[in-house]
C-alpha positions in Angstrom: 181.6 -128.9 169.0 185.8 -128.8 169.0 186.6 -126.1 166.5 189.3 -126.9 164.4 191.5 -124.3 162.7 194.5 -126.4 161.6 195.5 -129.5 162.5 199.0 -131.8 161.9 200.4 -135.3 161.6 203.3 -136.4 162.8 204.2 -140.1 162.6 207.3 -142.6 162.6 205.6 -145.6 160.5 207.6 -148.4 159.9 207.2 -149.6 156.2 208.4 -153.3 154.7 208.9 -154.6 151.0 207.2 -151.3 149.2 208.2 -149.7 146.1 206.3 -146.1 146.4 209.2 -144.5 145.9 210.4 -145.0 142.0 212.6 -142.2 141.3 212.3 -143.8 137.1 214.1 -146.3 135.3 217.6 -146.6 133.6 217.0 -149.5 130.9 215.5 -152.4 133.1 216.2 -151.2 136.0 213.5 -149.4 138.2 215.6 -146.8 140.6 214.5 -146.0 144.0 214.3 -142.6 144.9 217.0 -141.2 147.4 217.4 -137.5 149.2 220.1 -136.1 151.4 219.1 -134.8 154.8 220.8 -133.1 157.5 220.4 -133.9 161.1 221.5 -132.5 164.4 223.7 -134.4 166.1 223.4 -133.6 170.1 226.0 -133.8 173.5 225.5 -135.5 176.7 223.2 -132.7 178.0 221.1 -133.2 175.5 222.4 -129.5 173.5 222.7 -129.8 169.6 226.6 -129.5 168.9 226.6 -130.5 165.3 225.0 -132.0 162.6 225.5 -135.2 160.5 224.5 -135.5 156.7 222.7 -138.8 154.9 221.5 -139.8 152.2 218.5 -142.0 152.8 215.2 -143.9 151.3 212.4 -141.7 150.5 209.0 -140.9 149.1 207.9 -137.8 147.8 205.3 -135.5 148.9 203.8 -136.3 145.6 203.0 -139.5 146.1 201.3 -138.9 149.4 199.4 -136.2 147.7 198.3 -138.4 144.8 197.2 -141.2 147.8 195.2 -138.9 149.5 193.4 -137.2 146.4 192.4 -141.1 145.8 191.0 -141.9 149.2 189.5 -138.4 149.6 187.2 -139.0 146.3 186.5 -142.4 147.4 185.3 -140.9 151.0 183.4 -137.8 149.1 181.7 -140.0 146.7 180.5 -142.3 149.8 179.4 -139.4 151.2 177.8 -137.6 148.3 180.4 -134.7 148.5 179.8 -132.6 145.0 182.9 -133.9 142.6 183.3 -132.6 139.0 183.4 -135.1 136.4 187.0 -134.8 136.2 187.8 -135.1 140.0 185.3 -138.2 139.9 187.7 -140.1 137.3 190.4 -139.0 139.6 191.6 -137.0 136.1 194.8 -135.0 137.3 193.4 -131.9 135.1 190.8 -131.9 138.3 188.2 -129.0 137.1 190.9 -128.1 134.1 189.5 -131.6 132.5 186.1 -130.6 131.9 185.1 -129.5 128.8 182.3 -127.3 130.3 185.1 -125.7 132.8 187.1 -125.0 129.8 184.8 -123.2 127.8 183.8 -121.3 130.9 187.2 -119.7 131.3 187.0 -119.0 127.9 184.8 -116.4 128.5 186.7 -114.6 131.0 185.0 -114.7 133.7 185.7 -112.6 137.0 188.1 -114.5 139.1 186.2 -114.7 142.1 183.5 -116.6 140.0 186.2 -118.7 138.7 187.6 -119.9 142.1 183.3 -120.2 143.4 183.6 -122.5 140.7 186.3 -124.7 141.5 184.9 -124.5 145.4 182.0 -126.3 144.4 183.8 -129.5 144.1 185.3 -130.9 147.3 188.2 -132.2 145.7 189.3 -129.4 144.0 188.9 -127.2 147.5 190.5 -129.3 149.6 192.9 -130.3 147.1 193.5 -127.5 145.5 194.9 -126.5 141.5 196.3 -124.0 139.1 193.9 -122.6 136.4 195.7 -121.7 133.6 194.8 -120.7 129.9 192.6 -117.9 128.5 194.5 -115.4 129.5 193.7 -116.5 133.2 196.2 -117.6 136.0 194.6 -118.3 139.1 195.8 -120.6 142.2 193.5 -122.7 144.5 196.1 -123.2 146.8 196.0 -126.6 148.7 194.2 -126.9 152.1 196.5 -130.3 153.2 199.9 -130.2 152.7 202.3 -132.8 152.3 206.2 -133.3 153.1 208.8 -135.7 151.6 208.1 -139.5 153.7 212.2 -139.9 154.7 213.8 -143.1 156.0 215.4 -142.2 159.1 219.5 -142.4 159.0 220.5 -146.1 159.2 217.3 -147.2 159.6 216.3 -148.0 155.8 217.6 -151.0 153.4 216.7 -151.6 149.5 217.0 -154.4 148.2 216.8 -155.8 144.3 215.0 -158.6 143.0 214.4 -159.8 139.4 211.1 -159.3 138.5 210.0 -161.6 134.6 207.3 -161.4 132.2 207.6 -164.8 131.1 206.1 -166.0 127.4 203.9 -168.8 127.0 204.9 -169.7 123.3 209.1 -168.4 123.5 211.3 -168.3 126.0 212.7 -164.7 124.6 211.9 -162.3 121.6 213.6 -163.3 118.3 217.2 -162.0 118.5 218.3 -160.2 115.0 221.5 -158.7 113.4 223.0 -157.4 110.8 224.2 -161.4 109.5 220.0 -162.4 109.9 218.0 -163.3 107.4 215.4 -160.6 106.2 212.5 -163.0 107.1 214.0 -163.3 111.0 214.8 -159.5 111.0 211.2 -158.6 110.0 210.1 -161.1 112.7 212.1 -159.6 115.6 211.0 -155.8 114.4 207.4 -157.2 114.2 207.8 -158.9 118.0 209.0 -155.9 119.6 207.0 -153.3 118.3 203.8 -155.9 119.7 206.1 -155.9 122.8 205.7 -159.8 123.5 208.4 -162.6 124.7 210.2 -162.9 128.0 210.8 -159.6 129.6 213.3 -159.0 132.5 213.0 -155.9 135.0 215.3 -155.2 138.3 212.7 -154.5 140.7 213.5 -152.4 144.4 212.2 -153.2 147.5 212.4 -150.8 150.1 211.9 -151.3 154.1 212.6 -148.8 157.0 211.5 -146.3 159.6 210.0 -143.3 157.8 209.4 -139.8 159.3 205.9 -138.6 158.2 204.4 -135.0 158.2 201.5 -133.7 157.1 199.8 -130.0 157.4 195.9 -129.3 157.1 194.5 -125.4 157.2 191.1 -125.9 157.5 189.9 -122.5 157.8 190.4 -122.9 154.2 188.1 -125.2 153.5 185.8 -123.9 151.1 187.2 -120.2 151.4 187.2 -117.4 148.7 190.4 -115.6 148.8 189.5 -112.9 146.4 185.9 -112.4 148.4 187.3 -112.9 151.1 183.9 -115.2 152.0 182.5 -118.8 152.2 180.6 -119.5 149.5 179.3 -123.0 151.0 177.6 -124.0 154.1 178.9 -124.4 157.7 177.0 -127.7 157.2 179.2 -128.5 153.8 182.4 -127.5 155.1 181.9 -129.4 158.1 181.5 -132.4 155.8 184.4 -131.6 153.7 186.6 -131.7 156.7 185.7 -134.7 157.9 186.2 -136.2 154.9 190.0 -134.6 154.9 190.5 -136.4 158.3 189.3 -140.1 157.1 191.4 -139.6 153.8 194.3 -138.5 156.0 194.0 -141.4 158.3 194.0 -143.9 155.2 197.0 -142.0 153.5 199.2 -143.2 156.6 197.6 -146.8 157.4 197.1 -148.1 153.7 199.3 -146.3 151.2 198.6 -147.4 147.9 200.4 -146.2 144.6 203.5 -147.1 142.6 203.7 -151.2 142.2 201.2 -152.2 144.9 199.4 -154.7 143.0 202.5 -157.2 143.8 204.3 -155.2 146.1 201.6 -153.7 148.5 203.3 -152.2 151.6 203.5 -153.9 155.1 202.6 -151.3 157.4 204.5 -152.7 160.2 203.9 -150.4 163.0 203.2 -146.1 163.7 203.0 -143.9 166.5 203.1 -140.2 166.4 200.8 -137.2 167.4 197.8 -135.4 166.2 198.3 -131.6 167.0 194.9 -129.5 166.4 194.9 -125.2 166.8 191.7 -123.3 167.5 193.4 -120.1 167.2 195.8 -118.3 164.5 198.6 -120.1 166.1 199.8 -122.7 163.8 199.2 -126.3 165.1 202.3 -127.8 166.1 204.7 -130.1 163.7 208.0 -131.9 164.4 209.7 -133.9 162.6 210.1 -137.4 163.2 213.6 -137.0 162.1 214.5 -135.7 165.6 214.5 -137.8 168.6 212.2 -137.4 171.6 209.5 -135.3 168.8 206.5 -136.6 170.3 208.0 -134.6 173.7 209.1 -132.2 172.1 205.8 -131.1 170.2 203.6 -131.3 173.8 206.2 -128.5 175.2 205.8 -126.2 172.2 202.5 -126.9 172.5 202.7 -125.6 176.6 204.3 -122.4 175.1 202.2 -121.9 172.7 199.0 -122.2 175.4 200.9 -119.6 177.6 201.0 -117.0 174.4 197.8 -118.0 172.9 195.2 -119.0 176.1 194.8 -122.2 177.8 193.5 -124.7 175.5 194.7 -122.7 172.2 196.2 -125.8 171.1 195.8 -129.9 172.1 199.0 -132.7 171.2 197.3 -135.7 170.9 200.1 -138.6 171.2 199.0 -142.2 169.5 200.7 -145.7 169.2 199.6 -147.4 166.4 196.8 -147.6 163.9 194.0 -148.2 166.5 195.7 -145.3 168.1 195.6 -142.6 165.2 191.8 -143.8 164.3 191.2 -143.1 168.3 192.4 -139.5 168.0 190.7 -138.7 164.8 187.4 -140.1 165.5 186.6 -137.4 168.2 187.6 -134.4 165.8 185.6 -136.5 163.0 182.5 -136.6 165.4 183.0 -133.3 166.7 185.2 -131.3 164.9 184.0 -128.2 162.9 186.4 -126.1 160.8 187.7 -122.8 161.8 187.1 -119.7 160.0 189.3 -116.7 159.0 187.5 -113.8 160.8 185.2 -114.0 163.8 
């Protein structure tokens, strides 16, 4: 059995017609959320001589963070993963939600108790969250981490499109002002506090080649960092991790969030690599904002072999979705996550 002690995603995935990254809106208009990046810019050998700034398409870490909390709880409760009631309803409180959990920590309880506590549901492990209250401040830092999803330079477009919520009995809300009747002012207060009629929006739609990373420690997987011990089973963590890797997979081939009940994404095409570490060496991540990453990871990788041992680390290239599910079904078969000591 492959033991796995952190492993990382890095993907190019090409994305059509989505709107998963909604920055808020200004009146009726939804605006799509934009970062600036710098990028290396590089000479004829191949040397980087400068850099070149953008501001492109993007989706926040947040997002994928809140798509892969939903597919892991689906997964866990297929599974029959332990979830509190919270993490269950998906409640962003996690273990903070439950009125049992709260009137634990109102007790004061040790702190090593309270983060056992939070280790016995998978989602709140894996996932991780900030107790807060009581007195207490405690941090179950997150076992999968998540960067910003960015458009590569020149390779994004958004586009606008007007999106109605047409009335059946009116073509618009009663229009009042300060000449109307009482009887037709009353009537347009009354219709738009009910929030009916003919409503307009300004809608985004947002295609391009996005640069994709993702981080998982899985030594941490069901680890005390005050006891310094696994409070669970080689058997549960095992399961948990598993569990990580199929939520992971879904996260990149089926993102769901923001507007996808009319604007669900076209995932158009990926490639990338799956890097996995069996040592302390971290496993290697690129970004797909540089050219030639997939390369680029297999010679750190190399280096990382000749400092570490042979096989201290594995790049694991794939072209497309098949190809991702390929890679990760061997470490979902086989895999077994790492521990701290020993």
């Amino acid at each position: 059995m492959a033991t796995i002690k952190s492993l990382s995603i890095a993907a190019r995935a090409v994305l059509d017609l989505h709107a998963l990254n909604n920055e808020g809106n200004e009146s009726n208009r939804l605006m799509t959320r934009q970062v600036g990046i710098v990028t290396p810019t590089y000479d004829e050998n191949r040397l980087m001589d400068g850099f070149s700034r953008a501001t492109v398409n993007a989706i926040s870490g947040d997002m994928n963070k809140h798509i892969f909390a939903d597919y892991f709880r689906h997964v866990a409760l297929e599974r029959d993963l332990p979830l509190c009631e919270a993490c269950k309803a998906l409640d962003p409180g996690r273990m903070m939600a439950n009125p049992d959990f709260q009137a634990y920590i109102e007790t004061k309880p040790p702190a090593a108790d309270i983060v056992n506590r939070l280790i016995s549901c998978a989602l709140d492990d894996v996932g991780g969250i900030l107790i807060t209250g009581s007195g207490q401040s405690i941090k179950r830092k997150s076992a999968v981490e998540f960067g910003w999803t960015v458009a590569l330079p020149g390779a994004s477009e958004v586009q606008e499109y007007i999106h109605a919520r047409h009335a059946v009995t009116r073509v618009t809300r009663t229009k009042a002002d300060k000449e109307s009747s009482k009887e037709v002012r009353d009537q347009a207060a009354s219709e738009k506090e009910m929030n009916i009629g003919q409503m307009v929006f300004n809608r985004p739609a947002s295609s391009g080649v996005y640069a994709f990373v993702a981080h998982l420690d899985a030594c941490a997987i069901g680890f005390n960092d005050i006891t310094q011990e696994y409070p669970i089973s080689a058997a549960e963590r095992a399961e948990r991790l598993r569990a990580t890797l199929l939520a992971l997979a879904q996260t990149l081939l089926h993102p769901k969030g923001a507007l996808t009940s009319t604007q669900l994404p076209h995932v158009v095409d990926i490639e990338g690599f799956v890097s996995v570490s069996q040592t302390a060496a971290s496993a290697p991540l690129i970004s797909p904002l540089t050219d030639g990453y997939i390369q680029r990871g297999m010679d750190i990788a190399q280096g990382i072999n000749r400092l570490h041992g042979a096989n201290a680390v594995d790049v694991l290239p794939f072209a497309g979705g098949e190809g991702l599910l390929n890679q990760l079904a061997s470490l979902v078969e086989d895999g077994a996550p790492g521990v701290y000591r020993g």
